[in-house]
Backbone as XML, in Angstrom:
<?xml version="1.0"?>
<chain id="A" units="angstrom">
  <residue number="1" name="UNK">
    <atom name="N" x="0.853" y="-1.170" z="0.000"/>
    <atom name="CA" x="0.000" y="0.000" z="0.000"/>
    <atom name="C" x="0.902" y="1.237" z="0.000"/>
  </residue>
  <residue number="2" name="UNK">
    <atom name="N" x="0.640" y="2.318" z="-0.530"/>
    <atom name="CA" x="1.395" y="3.268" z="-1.042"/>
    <atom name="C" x="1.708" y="3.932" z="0.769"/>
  </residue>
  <residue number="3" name="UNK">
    <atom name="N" x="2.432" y="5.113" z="0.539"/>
    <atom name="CA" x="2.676" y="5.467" z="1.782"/>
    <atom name="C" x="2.019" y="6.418" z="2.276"/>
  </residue>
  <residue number="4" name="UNK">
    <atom name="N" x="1.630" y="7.170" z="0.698"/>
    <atom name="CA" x="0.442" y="8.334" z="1.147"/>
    <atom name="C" x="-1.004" y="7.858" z="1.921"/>
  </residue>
  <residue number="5" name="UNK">
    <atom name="N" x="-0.613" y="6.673" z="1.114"/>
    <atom name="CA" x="-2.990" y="6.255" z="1.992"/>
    <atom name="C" x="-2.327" y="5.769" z="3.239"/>
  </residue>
  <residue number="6" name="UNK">
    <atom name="N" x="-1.573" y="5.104" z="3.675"/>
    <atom name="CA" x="-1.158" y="4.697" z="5.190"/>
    <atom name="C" x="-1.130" y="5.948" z="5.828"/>
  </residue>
  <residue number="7" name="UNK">
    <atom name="N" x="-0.484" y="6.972" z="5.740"/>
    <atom name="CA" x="-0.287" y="8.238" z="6.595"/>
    <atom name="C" x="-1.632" y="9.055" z="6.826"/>
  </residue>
  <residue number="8" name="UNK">
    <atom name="N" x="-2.763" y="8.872" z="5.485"/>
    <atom name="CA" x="-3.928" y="9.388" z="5.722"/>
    <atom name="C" x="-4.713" y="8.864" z="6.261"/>
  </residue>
  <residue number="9" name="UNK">
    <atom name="N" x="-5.076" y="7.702" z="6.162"/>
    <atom name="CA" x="-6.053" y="7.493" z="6.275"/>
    <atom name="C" x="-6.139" y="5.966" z="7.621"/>
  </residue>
  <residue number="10" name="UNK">
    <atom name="N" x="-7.225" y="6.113" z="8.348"/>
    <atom name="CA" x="-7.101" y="5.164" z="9.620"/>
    <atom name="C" x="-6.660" y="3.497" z="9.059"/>
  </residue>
  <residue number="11" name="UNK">
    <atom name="N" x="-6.056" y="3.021" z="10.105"/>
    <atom name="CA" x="-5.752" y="1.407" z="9.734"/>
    <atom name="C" x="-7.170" y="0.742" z="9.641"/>
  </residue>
  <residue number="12" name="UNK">
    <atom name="N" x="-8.170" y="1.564" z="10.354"/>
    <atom name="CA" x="-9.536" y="0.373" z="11.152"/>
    <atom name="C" x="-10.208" y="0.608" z="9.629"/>
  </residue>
  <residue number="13" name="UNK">
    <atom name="N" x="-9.831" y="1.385" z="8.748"/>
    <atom name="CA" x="-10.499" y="1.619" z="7.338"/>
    <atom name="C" x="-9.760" y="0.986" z="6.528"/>
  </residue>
  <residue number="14" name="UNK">
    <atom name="N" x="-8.746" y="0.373" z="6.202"/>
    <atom name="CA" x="-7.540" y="-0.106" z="5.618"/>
    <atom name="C" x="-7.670" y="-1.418" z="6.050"/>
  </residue>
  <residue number="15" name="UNK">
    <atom name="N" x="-7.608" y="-2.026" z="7.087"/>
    <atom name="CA" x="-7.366" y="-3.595" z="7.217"/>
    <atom name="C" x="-8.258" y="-4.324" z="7.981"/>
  </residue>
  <residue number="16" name="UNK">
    <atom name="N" x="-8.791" y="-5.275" z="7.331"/>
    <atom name="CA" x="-9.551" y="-5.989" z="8.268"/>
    <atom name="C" x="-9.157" y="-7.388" z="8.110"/>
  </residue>
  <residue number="17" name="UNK">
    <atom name="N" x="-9.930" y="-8.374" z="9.178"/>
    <atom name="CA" x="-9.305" y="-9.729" z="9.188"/>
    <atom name="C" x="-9.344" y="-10.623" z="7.774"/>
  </residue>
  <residue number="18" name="UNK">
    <atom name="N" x="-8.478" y="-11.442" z="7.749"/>
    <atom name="CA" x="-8.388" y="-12.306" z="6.423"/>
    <atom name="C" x="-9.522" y="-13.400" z="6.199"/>
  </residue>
  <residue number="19" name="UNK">
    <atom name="N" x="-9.830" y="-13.390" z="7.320"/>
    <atom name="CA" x="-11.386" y="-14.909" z="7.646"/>
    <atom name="C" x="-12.554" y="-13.534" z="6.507"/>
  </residue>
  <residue number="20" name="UNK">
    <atom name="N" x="-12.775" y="-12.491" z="6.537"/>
    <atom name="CA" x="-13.766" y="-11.749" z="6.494"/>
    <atom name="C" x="-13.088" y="-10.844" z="5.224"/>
  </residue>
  <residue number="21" name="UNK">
    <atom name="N" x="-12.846" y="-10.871" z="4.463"/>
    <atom name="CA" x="-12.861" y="-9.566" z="4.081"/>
    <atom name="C" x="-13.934" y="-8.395" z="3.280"/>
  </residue>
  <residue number="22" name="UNK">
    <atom name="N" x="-14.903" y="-8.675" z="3.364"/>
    <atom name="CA" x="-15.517" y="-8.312" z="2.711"/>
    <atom name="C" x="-17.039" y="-7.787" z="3.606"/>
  </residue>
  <residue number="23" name="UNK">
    <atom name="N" x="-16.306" y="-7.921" z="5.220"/>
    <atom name="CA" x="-17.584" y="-7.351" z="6.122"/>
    <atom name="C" x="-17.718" y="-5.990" z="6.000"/>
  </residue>
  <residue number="24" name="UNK">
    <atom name="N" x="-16.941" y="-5.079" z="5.512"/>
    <atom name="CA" x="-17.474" y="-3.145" z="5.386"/>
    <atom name="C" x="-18.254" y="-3.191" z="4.586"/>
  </residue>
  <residue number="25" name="UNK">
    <atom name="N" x="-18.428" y="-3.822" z="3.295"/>
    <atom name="CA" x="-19.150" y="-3.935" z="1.964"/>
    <atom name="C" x="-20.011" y="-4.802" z="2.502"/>
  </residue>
  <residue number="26" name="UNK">
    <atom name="N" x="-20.338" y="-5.792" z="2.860"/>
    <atom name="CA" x="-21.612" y="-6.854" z="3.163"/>
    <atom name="C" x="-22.432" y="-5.135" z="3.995"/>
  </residue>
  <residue number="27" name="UNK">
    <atom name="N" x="-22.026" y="-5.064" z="5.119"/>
    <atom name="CA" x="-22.608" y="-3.809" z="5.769"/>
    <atom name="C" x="-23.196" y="-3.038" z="5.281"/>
  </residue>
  <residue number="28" name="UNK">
    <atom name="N" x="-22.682" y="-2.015" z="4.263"/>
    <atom name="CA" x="-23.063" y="-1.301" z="3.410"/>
    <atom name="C" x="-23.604" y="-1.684" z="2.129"/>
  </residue>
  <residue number="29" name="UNK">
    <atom name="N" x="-23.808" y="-2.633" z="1.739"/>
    <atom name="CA" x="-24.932" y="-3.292" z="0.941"/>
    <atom name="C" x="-26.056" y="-3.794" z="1.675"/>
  </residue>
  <residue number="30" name="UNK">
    <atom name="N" x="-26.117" y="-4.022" z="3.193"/>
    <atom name="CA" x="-27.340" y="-4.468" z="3.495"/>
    <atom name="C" x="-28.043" y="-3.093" z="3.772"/>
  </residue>
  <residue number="31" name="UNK">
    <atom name="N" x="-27.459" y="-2.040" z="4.180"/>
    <atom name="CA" x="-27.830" y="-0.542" z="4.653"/>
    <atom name="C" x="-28.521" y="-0.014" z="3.118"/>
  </residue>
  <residue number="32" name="UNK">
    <atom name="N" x="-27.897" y="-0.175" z="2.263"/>
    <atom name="CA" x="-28.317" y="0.520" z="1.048"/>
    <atom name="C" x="-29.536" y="-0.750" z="0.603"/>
  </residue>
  <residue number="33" name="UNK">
    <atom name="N" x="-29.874" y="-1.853" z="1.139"/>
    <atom name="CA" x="-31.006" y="-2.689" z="0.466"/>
    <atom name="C" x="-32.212" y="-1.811" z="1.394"/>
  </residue>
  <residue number="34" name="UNK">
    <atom name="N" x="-31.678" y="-1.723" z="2.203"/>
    <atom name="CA" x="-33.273" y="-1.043" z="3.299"/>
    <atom name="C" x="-33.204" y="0.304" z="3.075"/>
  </residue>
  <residue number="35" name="UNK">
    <atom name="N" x="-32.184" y="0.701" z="2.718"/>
    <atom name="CA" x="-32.470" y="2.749" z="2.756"/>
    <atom name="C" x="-32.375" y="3.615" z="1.497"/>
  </residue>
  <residue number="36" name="UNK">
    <atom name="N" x="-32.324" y="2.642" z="-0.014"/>
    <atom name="CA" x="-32.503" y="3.229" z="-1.159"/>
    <atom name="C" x="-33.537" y="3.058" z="-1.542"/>
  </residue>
  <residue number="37" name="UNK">
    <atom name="N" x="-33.751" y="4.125" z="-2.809"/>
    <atom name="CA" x="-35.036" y="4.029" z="-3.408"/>
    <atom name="C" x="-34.648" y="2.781" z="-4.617"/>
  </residue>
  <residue number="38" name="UNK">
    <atom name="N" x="-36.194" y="2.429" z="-4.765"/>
    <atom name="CA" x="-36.038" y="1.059" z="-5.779"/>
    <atom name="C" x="-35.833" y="2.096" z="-6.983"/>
  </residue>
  <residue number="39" name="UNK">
    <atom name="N" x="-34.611" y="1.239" z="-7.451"/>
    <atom name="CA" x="-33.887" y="1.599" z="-8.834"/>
    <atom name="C" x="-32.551" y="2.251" z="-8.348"/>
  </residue>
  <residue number="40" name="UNK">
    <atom name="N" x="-32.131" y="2.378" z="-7.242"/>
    <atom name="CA" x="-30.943" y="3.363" z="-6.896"/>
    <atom name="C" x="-29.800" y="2.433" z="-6.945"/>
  </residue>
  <residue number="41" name="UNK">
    <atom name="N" x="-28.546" y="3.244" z="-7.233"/>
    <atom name="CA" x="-27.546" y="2.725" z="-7.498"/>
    <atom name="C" x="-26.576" y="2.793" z="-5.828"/>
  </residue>
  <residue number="42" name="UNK">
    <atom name="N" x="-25.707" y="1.519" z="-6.226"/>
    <atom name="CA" x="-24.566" y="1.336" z="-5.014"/>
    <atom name="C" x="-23.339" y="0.970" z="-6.134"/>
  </residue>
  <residue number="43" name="UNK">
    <atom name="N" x="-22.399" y="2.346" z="-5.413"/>
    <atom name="CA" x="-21.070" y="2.551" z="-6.064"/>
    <atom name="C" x="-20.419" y="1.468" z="-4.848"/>
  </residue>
  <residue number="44" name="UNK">
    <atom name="N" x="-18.872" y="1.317" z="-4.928"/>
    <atom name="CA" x="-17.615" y="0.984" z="-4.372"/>
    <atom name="C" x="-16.967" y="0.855" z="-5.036"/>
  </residue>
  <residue number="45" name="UNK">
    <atom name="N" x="-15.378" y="1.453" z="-4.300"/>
    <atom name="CA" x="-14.124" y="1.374" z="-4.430"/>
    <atom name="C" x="-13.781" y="0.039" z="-4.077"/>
  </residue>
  <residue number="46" name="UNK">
    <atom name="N" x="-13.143" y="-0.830" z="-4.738"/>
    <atom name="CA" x="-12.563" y="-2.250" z="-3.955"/>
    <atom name="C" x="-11.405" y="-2.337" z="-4.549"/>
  </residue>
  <residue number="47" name="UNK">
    <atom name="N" x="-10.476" y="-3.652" z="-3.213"/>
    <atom name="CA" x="-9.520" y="-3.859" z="-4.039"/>
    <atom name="C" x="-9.479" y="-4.668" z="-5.021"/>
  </residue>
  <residue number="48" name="UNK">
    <atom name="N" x="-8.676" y="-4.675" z="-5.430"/>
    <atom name="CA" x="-8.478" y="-5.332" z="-6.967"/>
    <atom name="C" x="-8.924" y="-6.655" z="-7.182"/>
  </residue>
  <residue number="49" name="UNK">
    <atom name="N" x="-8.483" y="-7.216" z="-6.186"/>
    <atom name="CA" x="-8.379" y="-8.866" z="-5.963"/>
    <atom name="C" x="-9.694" y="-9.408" z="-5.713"/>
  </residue>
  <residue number="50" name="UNK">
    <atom name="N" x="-10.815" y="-8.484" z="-5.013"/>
    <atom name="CA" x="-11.888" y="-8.964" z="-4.332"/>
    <atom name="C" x="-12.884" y="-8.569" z="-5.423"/>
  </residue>
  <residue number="51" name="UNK">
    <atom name="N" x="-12.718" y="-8.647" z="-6.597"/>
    <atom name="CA" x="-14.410" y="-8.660" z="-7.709"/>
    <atom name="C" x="-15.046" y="-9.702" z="-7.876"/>
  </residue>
  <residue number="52" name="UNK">
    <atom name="N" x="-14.601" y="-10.716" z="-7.797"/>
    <atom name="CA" x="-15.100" y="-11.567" z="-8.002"/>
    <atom name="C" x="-16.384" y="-11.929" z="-6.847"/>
  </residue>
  <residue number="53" name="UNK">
    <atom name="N" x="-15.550" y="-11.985" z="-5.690"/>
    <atom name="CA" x="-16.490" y="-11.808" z="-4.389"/>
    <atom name="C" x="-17.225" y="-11.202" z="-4.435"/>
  </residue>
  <residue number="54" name="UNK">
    <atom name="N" x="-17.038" y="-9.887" z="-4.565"/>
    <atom name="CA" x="-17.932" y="-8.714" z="-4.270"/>
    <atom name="C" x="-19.053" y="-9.228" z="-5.245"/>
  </residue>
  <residue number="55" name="UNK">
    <atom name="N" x="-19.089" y="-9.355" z="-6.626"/>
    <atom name="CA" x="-19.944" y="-9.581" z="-7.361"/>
    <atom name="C" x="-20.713" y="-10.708" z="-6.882"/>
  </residue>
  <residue number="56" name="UNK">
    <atom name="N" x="-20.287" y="-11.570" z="-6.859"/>
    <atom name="CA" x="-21.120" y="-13.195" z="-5.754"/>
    <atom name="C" x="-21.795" y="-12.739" z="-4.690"/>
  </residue>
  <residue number="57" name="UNK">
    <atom name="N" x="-21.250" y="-11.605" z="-3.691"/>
    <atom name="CA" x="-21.756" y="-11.251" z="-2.449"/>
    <atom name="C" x="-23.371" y="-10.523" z="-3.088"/>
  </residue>
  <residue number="58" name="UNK">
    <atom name="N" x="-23.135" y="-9.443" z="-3.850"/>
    <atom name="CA" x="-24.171" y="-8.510" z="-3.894"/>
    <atom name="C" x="-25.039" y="-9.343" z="-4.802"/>
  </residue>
  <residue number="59" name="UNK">
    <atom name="N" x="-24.528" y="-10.124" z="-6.230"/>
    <atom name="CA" x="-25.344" y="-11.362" z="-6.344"/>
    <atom name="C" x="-26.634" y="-11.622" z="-5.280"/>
  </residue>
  <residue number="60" name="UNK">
    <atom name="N" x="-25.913" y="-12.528" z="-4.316"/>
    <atom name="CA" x="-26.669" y="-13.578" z="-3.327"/>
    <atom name="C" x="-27.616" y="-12.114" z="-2.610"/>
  </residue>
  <residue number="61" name="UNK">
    <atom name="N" x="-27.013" y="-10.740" z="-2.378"/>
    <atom name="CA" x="-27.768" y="-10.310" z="-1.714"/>
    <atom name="C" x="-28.990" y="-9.535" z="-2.634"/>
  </residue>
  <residue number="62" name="UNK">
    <atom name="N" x="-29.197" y="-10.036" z="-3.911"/>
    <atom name="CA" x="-30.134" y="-9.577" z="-5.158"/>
    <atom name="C" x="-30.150" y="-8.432" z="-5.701"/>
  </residue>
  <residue number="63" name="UNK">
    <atom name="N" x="-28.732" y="-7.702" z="-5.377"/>
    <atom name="CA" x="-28.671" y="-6.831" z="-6.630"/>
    <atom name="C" x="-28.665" y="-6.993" z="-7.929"/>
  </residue>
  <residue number="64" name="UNK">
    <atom name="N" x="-28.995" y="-5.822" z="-8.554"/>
    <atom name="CA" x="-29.257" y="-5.921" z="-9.902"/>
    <atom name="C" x="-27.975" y="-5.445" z="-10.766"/>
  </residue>
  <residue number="65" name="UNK">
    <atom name="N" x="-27.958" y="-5.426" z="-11.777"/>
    <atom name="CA" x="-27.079" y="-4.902" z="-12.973"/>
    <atom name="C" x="-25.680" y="-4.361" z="-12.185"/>
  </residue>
  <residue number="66" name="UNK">
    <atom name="N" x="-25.029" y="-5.579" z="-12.009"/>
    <atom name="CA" x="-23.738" y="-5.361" z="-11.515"/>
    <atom name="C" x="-22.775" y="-5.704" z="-12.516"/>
  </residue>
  <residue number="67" name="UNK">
    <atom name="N" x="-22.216" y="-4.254" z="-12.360"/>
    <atom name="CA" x="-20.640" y="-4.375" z="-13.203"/>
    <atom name="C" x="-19.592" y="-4.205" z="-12.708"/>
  </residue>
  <residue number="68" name="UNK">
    <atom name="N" x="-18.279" y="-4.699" z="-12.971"/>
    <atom name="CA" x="-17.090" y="-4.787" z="-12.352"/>
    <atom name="C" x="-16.889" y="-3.767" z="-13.130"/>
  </residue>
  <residue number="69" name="UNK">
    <atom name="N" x="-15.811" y="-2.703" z="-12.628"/>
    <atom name="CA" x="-15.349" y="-2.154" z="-13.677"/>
    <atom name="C" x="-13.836" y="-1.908" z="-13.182"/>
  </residue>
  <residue number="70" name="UNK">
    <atom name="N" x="-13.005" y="-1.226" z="-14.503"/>
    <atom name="CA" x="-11.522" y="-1.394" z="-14.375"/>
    <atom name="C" x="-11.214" y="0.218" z="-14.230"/>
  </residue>
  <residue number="71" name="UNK">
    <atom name="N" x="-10.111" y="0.457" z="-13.384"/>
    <atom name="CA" x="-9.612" y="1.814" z="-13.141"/>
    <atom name="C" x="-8.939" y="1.975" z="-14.713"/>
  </residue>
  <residue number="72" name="UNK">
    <atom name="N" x="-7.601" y="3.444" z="-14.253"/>
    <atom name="CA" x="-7.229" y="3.674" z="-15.663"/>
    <atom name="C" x="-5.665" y="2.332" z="-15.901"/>
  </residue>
  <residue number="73" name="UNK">
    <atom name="N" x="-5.145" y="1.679" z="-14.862"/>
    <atom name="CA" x="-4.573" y="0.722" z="-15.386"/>
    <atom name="C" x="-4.752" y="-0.247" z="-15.299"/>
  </residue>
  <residue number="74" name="UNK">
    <atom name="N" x="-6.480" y="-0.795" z="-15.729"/>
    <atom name="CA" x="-6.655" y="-2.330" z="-16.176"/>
    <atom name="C" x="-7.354" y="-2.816" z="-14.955"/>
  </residue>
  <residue number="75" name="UNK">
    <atom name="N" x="-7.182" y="-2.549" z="-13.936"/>
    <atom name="CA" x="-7.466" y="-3.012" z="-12.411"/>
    <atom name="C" x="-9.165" y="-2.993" z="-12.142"/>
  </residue>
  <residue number="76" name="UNK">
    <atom name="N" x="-9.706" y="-4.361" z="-11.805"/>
    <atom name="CA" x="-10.838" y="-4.179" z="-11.296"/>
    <atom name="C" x="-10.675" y="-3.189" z="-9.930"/>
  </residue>
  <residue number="77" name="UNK">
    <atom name="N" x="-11.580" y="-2.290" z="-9.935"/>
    <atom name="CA" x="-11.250" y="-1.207" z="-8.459"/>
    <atom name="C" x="-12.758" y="-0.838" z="-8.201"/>
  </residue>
  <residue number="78" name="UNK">
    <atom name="N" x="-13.544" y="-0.789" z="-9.610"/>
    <atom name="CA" x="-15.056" y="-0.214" z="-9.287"/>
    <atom name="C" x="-15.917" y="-1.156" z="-9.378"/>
  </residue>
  <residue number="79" name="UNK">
    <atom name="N" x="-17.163" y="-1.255" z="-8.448"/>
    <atom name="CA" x="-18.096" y="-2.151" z="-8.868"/>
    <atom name="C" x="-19.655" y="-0.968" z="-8.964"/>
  </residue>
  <residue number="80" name="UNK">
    <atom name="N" x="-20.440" y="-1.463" z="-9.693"/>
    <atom name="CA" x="-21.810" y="-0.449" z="-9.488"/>
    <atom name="C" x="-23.113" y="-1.473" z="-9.767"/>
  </residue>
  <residue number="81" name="UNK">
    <atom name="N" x="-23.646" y="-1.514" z="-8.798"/>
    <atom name="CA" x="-25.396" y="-2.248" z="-8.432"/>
    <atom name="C" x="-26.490" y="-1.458" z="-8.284"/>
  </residue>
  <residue number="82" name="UNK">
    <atom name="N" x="-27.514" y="-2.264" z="-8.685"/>
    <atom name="CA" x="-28.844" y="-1.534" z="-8.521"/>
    <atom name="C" x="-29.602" y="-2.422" z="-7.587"/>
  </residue>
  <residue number="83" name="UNK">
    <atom name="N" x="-30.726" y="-1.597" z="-6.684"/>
    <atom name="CA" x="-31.927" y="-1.647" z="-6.425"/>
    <atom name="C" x="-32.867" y="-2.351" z="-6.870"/>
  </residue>
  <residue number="84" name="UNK">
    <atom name="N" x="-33.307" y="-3.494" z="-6.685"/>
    <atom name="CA" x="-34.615" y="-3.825" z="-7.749"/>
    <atom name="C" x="-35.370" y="-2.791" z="-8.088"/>
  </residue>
  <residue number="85" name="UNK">
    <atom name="N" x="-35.950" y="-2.711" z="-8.707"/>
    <atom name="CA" x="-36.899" y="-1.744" z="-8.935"/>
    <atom name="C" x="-37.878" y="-1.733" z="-9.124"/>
  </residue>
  <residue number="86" name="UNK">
    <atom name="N" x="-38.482" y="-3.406" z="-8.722"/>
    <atom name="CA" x="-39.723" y="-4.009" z="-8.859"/>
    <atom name="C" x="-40.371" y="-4.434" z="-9.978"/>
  </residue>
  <residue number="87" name="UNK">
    <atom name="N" x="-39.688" y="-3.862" z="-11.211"/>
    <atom name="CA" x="-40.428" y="-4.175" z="-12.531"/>
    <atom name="C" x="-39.650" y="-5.885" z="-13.337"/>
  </residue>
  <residue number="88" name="UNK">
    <atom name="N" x="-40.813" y="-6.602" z="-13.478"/>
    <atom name="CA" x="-40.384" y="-7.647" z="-13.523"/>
    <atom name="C" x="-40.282" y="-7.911" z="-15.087"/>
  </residue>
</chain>
C-alpha cells in the first residue's frame, strides 16, 4: 500500500481480518437494500483482488445490474449495483 494512503487514512479503514474480508461492503450493501429508493444505485471502491467476491456477495444479496469495472490501469477497483426496482 502506497505510503500516502497509510499516513492518511485510519488502519480500522484499511485492514480488516483475512477470515472476512468483505464485512465493510456486506454492511453497506445491506444498509443501502433497506435505505434506497427502488432503482438506486450502489457505487464501491474495492480492491483489486476482491471482484469476483464482491460480485457473488451482492449477487446472493439480489442486486441488480452489476458491473465490475476497471480503473485507468486495467485493475478491477469499481463495482456499481442496482436496487430492484420491482419491474419484472
Amino acid at each position: 500500500m502506497h505510503s500516502n494512503v497509510l499516513s492518511h487514512e485510519p488502519h480500522l479503514a484499511l485492514f480488516v481480518s483475512d477470515e472476512n474480508p468483505l464485512i465493510f461492503y456486506q454492511v453497506i450493501a445491506d444498509f443501502a437494500k433497506t435505505n434506497l429508493k427502488k432503482g438506486g444505485l450502489l457505487y464501491f471502491e474495492i480492491n483489486e483482488y476482491l471482484g469476483k467476491e464482491m460480485v457473488q456477495m451482492l449477487t446472493d444479496k439480489r442486486f441488480e445490474n452489476i458491473e465490475l469495472r476497471q480503473d485507468m490501469q486495467g485493475k478491477n477497483r469499481m463495482i456499481k449495483a442496482k436496487i430492484s426496482d420491482g419491474i419484472a
